[in-house]
C-alpha positions as CSV (number, residue, x, y, z in Angstrom):
1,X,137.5,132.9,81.9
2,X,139.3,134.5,84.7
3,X,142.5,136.6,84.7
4,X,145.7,135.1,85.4
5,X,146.6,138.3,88.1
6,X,146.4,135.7,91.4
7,X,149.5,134.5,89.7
8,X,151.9,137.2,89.6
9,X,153.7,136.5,92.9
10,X,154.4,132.9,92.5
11,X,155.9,134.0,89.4
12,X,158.6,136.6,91.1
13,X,158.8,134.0,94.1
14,X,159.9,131.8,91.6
15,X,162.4,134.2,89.3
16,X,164.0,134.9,92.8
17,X,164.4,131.8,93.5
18,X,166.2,131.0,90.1
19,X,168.7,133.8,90.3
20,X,169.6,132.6,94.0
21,X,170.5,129.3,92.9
22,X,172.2,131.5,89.6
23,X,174.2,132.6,91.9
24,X,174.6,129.0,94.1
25,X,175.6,127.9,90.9
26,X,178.4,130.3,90.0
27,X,180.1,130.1,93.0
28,X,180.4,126.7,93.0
29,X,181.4,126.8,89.2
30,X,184.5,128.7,91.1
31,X,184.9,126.3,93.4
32,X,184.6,123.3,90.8
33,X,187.7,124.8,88.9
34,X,189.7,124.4,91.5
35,X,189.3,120.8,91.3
36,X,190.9,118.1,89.4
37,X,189.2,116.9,85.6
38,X,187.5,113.8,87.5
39,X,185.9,115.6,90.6
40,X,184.5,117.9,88.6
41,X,182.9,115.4,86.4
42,X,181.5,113.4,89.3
43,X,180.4,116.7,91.0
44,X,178.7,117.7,87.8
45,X,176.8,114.9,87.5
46,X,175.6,114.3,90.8
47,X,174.6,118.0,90.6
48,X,172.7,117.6,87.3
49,X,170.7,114.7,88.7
50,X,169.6,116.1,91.7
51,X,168.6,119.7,90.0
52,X,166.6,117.2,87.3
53,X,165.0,115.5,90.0
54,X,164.4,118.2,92.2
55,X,162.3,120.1,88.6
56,X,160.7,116.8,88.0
57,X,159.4,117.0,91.5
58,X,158.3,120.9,91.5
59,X,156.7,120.1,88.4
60,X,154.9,117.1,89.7
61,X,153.9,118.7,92.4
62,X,152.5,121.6,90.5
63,X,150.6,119.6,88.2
64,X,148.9,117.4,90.5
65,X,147.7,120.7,92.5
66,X,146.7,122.7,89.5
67,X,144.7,119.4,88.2
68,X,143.3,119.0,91.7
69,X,142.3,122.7,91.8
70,X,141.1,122.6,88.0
71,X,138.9,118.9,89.2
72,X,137.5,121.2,92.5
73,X,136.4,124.4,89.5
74,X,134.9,122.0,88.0
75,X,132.9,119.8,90.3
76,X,131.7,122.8,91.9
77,X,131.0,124.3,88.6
78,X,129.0,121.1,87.8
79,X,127.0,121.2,91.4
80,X,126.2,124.5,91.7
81,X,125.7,125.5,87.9
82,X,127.2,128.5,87.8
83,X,128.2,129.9,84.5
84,X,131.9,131.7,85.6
85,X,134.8,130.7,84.8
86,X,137.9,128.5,86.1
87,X,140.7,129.7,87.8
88,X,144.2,128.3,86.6
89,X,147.5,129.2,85.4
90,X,148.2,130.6,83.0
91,X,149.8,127.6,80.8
92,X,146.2,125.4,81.7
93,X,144.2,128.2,80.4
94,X,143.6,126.6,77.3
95,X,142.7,123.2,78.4
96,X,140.3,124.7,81.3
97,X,138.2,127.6,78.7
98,X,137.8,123.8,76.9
99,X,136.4,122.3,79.9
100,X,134.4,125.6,80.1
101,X,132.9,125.5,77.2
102,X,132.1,122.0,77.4
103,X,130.8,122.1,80.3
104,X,128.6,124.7,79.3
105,X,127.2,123.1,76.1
106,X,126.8,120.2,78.8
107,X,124.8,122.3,81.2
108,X,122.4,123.7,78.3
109,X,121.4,120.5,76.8
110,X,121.0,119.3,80.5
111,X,118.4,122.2,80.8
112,X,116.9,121.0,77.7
113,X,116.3,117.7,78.7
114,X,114.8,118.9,81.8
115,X,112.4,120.8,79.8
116,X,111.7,118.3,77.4
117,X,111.2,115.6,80.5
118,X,109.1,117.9,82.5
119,X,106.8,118.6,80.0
120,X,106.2,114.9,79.3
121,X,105.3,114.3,83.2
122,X,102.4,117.5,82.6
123,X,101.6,115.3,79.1
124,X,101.7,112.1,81.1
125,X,99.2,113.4,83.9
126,X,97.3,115.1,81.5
127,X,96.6,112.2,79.8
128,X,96.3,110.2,83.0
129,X,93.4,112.4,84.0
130,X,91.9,111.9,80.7
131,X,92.1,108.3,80.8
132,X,90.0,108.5,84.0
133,X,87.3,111.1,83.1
134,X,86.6,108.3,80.0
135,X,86.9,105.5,82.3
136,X,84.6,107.1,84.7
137,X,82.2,108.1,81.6
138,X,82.5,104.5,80.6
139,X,81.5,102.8,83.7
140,X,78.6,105.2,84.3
141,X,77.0,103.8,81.1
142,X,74.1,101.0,81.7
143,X,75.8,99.0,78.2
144,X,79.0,96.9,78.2
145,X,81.6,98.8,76.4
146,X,84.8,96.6,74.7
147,X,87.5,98.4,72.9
148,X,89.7,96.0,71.0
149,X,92.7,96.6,69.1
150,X,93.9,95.3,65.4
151,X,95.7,92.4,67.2
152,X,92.2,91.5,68.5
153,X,93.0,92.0,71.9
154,X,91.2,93.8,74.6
155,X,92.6,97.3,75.3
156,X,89.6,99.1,77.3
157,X,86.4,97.8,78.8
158,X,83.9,99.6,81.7
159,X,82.9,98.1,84.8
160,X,79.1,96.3,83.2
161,X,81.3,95.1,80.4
162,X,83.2,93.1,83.3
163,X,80.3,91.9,84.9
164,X,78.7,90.5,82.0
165,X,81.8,89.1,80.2
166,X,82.9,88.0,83.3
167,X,86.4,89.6,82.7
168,X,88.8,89.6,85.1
169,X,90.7,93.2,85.8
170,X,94.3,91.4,86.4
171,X,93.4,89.1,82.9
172,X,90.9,91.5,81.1
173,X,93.3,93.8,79.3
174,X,95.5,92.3,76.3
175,X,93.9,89.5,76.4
176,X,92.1,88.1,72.7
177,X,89.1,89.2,72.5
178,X,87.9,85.3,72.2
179,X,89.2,84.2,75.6
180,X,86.5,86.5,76.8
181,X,83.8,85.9,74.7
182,X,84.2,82.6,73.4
183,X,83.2,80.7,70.8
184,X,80.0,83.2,70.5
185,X,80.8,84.6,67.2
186,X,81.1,88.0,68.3
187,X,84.5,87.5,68.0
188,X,84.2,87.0,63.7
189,X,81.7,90.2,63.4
190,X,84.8,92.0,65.2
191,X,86.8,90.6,62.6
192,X,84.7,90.9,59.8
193,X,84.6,94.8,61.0
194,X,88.2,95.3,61.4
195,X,89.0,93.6,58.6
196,X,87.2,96.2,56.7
197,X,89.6,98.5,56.5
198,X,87.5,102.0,56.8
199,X,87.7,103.9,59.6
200,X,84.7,105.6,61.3
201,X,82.3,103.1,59.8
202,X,79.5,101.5,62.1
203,X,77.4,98.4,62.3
204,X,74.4,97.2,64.0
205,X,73.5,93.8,64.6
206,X,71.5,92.0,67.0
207,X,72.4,88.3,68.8
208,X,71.6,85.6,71.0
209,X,74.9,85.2,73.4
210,X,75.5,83.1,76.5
211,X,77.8,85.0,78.6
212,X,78.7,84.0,82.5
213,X,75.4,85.8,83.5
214,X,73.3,83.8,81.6
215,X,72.0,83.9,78.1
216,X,70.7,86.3,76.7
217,X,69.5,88.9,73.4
218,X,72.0,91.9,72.7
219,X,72.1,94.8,70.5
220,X,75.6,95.0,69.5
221,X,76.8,98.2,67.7
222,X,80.2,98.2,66.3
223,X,82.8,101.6,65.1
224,X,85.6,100.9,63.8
225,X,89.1,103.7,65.4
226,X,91.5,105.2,63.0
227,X,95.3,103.7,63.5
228,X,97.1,105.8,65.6
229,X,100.5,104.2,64.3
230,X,99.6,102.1,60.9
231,X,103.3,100.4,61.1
232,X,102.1,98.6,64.3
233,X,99.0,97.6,62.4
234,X,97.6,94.6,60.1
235,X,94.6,96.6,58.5
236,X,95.2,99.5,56.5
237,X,93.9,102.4,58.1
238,X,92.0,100.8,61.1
239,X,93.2,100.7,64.6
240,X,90.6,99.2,66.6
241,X,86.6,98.4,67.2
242,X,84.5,99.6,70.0
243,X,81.7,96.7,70.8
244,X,78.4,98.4,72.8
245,X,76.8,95.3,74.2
246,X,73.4,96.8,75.0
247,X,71.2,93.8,77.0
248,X,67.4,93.6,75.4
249,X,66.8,90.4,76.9
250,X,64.3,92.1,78.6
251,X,62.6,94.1,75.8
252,X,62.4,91.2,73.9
253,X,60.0,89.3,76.9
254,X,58.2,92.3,77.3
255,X,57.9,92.7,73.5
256,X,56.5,89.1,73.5
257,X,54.6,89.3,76.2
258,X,52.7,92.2,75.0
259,X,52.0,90.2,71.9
260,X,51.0,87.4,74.1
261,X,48.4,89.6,75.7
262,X,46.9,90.6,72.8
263,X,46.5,87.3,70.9
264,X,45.0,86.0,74.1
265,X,42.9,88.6,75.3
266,X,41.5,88.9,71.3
267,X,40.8,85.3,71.7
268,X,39.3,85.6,75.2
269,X,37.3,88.8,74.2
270,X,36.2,87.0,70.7
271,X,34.5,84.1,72.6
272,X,31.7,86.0,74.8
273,X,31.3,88.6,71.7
274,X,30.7,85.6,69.7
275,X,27.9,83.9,72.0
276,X,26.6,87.4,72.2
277,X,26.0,87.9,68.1
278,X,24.5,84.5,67.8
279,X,21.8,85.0,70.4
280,X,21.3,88.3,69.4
281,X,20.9,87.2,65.8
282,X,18.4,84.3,66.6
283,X,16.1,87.0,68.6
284,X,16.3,89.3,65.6
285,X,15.4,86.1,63.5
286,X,12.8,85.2,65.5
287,X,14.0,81.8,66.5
288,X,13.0,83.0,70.7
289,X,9.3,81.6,69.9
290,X,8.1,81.8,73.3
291,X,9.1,84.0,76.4
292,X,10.4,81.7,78.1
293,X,13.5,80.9,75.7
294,X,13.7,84.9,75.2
295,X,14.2,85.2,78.6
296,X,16.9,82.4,78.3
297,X,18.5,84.3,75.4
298,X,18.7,87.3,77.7
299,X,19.8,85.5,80.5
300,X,22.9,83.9,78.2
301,X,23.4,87.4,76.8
302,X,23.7,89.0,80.6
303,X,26.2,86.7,81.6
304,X,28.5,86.6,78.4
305,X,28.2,90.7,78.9
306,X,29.6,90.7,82.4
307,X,32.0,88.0,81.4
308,X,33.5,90.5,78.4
309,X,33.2,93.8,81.9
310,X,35.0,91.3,84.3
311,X,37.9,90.5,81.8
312,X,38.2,94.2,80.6
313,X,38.0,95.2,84.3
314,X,40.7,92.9,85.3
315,X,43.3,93.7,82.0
316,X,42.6,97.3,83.2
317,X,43.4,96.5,86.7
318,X,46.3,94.9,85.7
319,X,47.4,97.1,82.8
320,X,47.0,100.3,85.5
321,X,49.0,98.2,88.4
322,X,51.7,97.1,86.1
323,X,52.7,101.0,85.0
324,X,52.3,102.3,88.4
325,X,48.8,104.0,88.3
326,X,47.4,102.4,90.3
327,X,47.6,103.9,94.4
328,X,46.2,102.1,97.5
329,X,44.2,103.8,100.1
330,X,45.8,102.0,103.6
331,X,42.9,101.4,106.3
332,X,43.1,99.2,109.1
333,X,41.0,95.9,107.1
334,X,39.9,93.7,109.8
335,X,40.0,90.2,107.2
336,X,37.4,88.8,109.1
337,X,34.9,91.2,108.4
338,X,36.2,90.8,104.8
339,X,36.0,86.8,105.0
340,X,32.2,87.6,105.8
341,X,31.3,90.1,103.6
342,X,32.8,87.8,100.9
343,X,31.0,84.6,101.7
344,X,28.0,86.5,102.1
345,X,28.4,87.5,98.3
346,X,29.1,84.1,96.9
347,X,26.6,81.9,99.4
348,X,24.2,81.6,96.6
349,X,26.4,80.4,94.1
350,X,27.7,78.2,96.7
351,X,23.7,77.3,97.3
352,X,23.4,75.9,93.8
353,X,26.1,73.0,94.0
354,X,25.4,72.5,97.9
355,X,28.8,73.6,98.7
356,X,29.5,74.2,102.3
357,X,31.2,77.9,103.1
358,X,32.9,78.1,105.9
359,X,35.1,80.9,108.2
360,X,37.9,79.6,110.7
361,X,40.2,82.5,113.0
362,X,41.4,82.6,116.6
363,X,40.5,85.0,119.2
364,X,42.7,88.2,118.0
365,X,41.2,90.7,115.8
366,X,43.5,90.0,112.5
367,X,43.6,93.4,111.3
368,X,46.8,94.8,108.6
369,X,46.7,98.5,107.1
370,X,45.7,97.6,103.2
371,X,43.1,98.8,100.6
372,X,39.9,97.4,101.8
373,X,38.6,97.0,98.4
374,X,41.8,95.8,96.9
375,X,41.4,92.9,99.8
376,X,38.0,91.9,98.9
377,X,38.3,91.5,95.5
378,X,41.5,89.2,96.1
379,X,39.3,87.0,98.8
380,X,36.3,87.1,96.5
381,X,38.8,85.5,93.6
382,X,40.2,83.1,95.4
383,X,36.8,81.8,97.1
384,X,35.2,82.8,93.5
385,X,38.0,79.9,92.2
386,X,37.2,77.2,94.8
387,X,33.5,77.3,94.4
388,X,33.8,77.0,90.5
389,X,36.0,74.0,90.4
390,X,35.0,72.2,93.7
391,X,32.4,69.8,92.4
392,X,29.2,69.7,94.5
393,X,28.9,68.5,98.0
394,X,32.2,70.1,98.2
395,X,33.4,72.0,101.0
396,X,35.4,75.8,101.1
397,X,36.6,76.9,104.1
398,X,38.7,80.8,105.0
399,X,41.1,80.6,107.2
400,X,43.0,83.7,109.0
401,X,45.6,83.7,111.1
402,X,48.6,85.8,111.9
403,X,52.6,85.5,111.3
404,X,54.8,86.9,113.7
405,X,57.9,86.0,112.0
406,X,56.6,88.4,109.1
407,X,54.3,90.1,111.3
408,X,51.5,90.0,108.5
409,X,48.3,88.7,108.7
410,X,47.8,85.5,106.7
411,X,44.7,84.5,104.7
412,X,44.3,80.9,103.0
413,X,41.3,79.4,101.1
414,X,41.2,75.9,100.8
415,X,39.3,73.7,99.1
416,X,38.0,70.2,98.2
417,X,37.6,70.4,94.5
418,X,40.0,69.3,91.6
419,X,43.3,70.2,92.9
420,X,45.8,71.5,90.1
421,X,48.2,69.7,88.4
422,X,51.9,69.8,89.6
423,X,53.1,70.9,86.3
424,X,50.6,73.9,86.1
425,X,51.2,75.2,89.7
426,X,54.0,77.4,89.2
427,X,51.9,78.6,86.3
428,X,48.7,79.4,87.6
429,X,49.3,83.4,88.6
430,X,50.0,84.1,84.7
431,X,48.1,85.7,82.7
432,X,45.3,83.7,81.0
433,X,46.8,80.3,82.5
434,X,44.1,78.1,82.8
435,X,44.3,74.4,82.7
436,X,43.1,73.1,79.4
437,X,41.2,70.4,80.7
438,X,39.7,72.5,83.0
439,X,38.2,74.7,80.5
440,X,35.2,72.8,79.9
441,X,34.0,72.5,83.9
442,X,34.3,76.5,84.6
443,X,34.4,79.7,82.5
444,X,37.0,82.3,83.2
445,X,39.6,84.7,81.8
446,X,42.2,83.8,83.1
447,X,43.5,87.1,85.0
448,X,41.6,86.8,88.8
449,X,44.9,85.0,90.1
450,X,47.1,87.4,88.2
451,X,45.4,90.2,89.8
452,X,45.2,88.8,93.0
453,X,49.1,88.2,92.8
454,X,50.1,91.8,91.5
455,X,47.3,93.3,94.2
456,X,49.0,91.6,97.1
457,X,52.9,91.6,96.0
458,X,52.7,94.3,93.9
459,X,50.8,96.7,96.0
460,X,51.0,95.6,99.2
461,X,54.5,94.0,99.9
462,X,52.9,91.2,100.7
463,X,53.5,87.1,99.4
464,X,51.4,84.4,98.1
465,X,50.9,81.1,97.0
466,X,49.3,77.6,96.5
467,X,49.3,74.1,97.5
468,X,47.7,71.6,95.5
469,X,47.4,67.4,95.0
470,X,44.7,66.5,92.0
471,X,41.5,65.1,93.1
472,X,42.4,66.3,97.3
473,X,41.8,69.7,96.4
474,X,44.1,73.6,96.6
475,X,44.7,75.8,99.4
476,X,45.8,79.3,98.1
477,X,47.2,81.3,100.4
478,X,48.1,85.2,100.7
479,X,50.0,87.5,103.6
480,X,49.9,91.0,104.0
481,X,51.8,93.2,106.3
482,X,50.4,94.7,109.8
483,X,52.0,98.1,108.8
484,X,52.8,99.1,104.9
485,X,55.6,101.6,104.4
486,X,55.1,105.0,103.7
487,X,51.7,104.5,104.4
């Protein structure tokens, strides 16, 4: 608080002022005597009142300027923050050191609270940082992630987990966990887990689901968060679930598929080895009486031996293909060299069921950077193919020609034989497809179109297919690209 000194002056300004009118005031009390009983009363009280009014007005006036001053202390006090204290008189001294000191306890717990609120905006972007390091570690994962809370409702989910829920970003958060799944029952093992009421516990389990994508198999692990506030929650002691949704849709084809392969190749592999132990056993019991049923023994023998090579080669082929072992060597193959060399091979087994082989291309040298080898086996399979189920007197015939629009080179073989089925055409590149009434007219494995598919898609970027009507005959056909990439 600051001394009352500045006030001194006013003070003897005033006391002067007061003995002056002293003296006013005895002169006139003189002048009054000399008056009669009745002036002197009126004068009196005409005096009084206008000395009254005249202190009520001094008084008013100093009031309302030491309140005005005292308001300015104080607002600039308040504005600047400044700690000194308020000039008054003497007689407000007591009411402004209150104002001081409130004003003071005002100004500290004003600080506080500033504190107190700048530390929560650190905390807040603290934790908003957090938030997106764990958001950005969520959506880099490959599995859905779901993080529910004990009202069932959806509090936290990464970027796959909206693209296989389908879960809208404005609708996705707070929303029950069963408007997003629905009626799936992924929605009761959440409960059943929540309802559990241990925290930190796990469980595994593995379900069909139809989600917008499709359907599908998922692994589904499940942990169960500890309350952060257990009046806000239902289950003692548990405060959420986070669901990992991990996709093994395709494990589970492959997984089948591999089992697949190996039922069918033990059954393809079974029936050659089996013709091969019978003859073998009649030779060894002597039932081959004369030479010329030994030689027919051997002859059977031979061909169920390179039947067991050409399905092993092939699964290898495939197997090696499949897992990326498999490299091409890129020449310039000029298909119509191939298309000769090809019919060549196969003109004698063409010979036997008087099956006319013929070769049809333009002008232009049809030539496409590929595996020469590669090329030749997938012409000698599909030629291989007609021959076998074209019945005799039939006719084969290789066509190349080029595409622009893709620029590739195209090859088709075409046929007059049984034609294929239209239920079994989109089925004839799998592995160890064959047509069951086919079976009995043709031996095969079942892999030389599934070879011929992965050697030209696969390896070469190229495309393929078929055309077929029963009893008019096929026409397989196969493109591959004038220039591969990275060649």
């Amino acid at each position: 608080m600051q001394s009352a000194k500045p006030y001194i002056l006013p003070t003897l300004v005033t006391a002067l002022c007061a003995a002056v009118i002293g003296g006013g005031i005895a002169a006139s009390w003189d002048w009054l005597t000399t008056q009669s009983p009745t002036q002197r009363t009126a004068i009196l009280v005409v005096g009084t009142a206008l000395v009254l009014a005249f202190t009520a007005w001094l008084a008013m006036t100093t009031l309302k300027r030491e309140f005005a001053r005292l308001s300015i202390a104080i607002e600039d006090g308040a504005s600047s923050g400044s700690d000194h204290g308020i000039s008054v008189s003497p007689w407000l001294m007591p009411l402004a050191e209150s104002v001081s000191r409130t004003a003071e306890a005002a100004s500290s717990k004003n600080a506080a609270l500033s504190a107190q609120l700048r530390e929560m905006e650190i905390r807040s972007r603290l934790s908003e940082v957090e938030r997106a390091h764990t958001e950005a570690i969520l959506d880099s994962l490959r599995d859905a992630v779901l993080v529910t809370d004990a009202f069932h409702e959806v509090t936290a989910s990464n970027t796959r987990a909206e693209e296989l829920l389908g879960i809208q970003e404005s609708t996705g958060r707070r929303a029950h966990i069963r408007e997003i799944l629905g009626e799936n029952g992924i929605d009761g093992i959440i409960s059943e887990v929540l309802s559990s009421g241990m925290p930190n516990v796990s469980r595994h389990v593995e379900r069909s689901m139809l989600t917008p994508t499709g359907e599908g198999v998922f692994d589904i692990t499940l942990a169960t968060l500890p309350e952060s506030n257990p009046a806000q929650s239902d289950a003692a002691g548990v405060g959420g679930v986070v669901t990992i949704l991990r996709d093994v849709t395709r494990e589970k084809e492959i997984s089948r598929m591999k089992t697949d392969f190996v039922s069918q190749a033990s059954h393809e592999l079974r029936t050659p080895l089996s013709s091969i132990n019978a003859y073998i056993e009649m030779l060894l019991d002597g039932e081959a009486t004369d030479e010329e049923t030994r030689q027919d023994f051997y002859a059977i023998i031979k061909g169920e031996t390179e039947r067991v090579a050409r399905l092993v080669d092939n699964m290898l082929n495939i197997s090696r293909i499949e897992s990326g072992i498999q490299k091409i060597e890129p020449v310039d193959v000029d298909f119509v060299q191939v298309a000769s060399e090809v019919c060549g091979a196969v003109q004698r087994k063409a010979d036997e069921k008087n099956i006319k082989i013929q070769t049809k291309s333009g002008p232009l040298i049809y030539t496409a950077q590929a595996d020469r080898d590669m090329m030749v086996q997938v012409v000698m399979n599909l030629v291989g193919n007609a021959i076998k189920y074209t019945p005799e007197g039939g006719r084969v015939t290789i066509e190349i020609d080029s595409d622009e629009s893709t620029r590739s080179v195209l090859v088709s073989v075409s046929d007059t034989g049984l034609g294929i089925p239209p239920e079994a055409v989109e089925k004839v590149f799998e592995k160890f497809y064959r047509i069951e009434s086919y079976k009995r007219i043709a031996k095969g494995t079942g892999l030389g179109l599934n070879l011929v598919k992965h050697i030209v898609e696969t390896m070469h970027s190229g495309a393929g297919g078929v055309e077929s009507q029963v009893g008019l005959g096929s026409r397989f056909w196969f493109s591959v690209p004038y220039e591969q990439q990275g060649a």
